[in-house]
C-alpha positions in Angstrom: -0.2 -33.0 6.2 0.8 -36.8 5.6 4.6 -36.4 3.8 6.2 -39.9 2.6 9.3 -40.4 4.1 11.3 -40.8 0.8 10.3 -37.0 -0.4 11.4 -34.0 0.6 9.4 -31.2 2.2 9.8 -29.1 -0.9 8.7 -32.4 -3.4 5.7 -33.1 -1.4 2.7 -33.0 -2.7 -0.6 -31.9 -0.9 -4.0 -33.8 -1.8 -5.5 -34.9 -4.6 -4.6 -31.9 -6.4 -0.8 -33.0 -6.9 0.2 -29.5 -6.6 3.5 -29.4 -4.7 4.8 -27.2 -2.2 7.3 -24.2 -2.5 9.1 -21.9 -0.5 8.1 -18.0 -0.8 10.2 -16.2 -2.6 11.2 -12.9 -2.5 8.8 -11.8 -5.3 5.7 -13.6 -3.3 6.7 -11.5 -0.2 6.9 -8.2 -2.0 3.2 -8.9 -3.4 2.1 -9.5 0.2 3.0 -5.9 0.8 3.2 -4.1 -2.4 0.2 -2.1 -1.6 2.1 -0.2 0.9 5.7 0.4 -0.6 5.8 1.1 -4.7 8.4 -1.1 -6.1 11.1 1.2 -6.2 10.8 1.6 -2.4 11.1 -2.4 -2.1 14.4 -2.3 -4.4 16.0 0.3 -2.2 15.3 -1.7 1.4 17.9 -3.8 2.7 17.2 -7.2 4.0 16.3 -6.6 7.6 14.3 -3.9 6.3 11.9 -6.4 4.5 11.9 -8.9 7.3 10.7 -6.5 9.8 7.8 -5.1 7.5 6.6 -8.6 6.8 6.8 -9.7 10.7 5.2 -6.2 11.5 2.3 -6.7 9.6 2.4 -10.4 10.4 2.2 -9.9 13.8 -0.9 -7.2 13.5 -2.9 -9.7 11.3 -2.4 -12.1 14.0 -3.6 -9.8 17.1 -6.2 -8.9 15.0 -7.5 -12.6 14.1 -7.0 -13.3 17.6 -9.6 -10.7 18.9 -6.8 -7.7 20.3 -7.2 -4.6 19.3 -4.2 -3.7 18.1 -2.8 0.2 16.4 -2.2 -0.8 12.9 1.3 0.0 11.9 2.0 3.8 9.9 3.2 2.1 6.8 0.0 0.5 6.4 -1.6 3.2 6.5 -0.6 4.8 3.0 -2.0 2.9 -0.1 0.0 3.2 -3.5 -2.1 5.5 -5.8 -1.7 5.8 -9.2 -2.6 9.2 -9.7 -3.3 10.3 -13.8 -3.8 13.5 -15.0 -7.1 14.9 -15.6 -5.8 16.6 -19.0 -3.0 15.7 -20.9 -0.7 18.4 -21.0 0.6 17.8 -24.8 2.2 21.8 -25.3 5.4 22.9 -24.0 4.5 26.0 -23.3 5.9 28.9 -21.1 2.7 30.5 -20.6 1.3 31.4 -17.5 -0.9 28.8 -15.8 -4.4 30.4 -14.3 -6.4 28.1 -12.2 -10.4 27.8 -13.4 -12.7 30.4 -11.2 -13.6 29.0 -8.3 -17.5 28.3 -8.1 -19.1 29.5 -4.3 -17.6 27.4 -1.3 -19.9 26.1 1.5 -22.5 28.6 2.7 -21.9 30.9 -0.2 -18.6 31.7 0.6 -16.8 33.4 -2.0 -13.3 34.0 -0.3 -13.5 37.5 0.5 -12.5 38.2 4.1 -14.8 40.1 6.5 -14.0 42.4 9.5 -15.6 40.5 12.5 -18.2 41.7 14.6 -16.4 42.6 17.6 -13.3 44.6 15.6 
């Protein structure tokens, strides 16, 4: 990148375009991860918590790109889910809860236990 010696890194601009050049912030590092920490979990890190999640998952994208194959690290391994509820649960009730009857399982298994064979 060709940067005019009377501008600074931060001012210069990068094609045709004329867009200029900015530093991450914060915010831009937290949506490089935020499918792996919800953003309460971000909040509550300190510092050299976030810095070693980004280089961790800096440094896996990079032995990956580069052909190693590399263990990718636990915390990418669990996706935020935004789990909703089926129904709406609208009464404050005290009422027992009953689960729905069970339909048959896998090889008409109905949950009743049977003495094996050899007993």
């Amino acid at each position: 990148m060709a940067m005019r010696p009377n501008k600074s890194p931060e001012e210069s601009t990068e094609g045709d375009a004329g867009r200029t050049e900015r530093k991450p912030t914060a915010k831009d590092a937290f949506k490089d991860i935020s499918i792996y920490f919800s953003k309460e979990e971000w909040e509550e890190m300190e510092e050299w918590e976030k810095i070693r999640y980004r280089n961790m998952k800096r440094n896996y994208e990079v032995l990956i790109a580069i052909g190693f194959r590399a263990t990718r690290p636990d915390f990418m391994h669990h996706h935020r889910q935004v789990i909703k509820p089926l129904v709406e649960d609208t009464e404050d009730s005290d009422e027992e809860w009953t689960p729905r009857q069970q339909g048959e399982g896998p090889g008409g298994f109905r949950g009743v236990l049977l003495k094996p064979a050899w007993a």
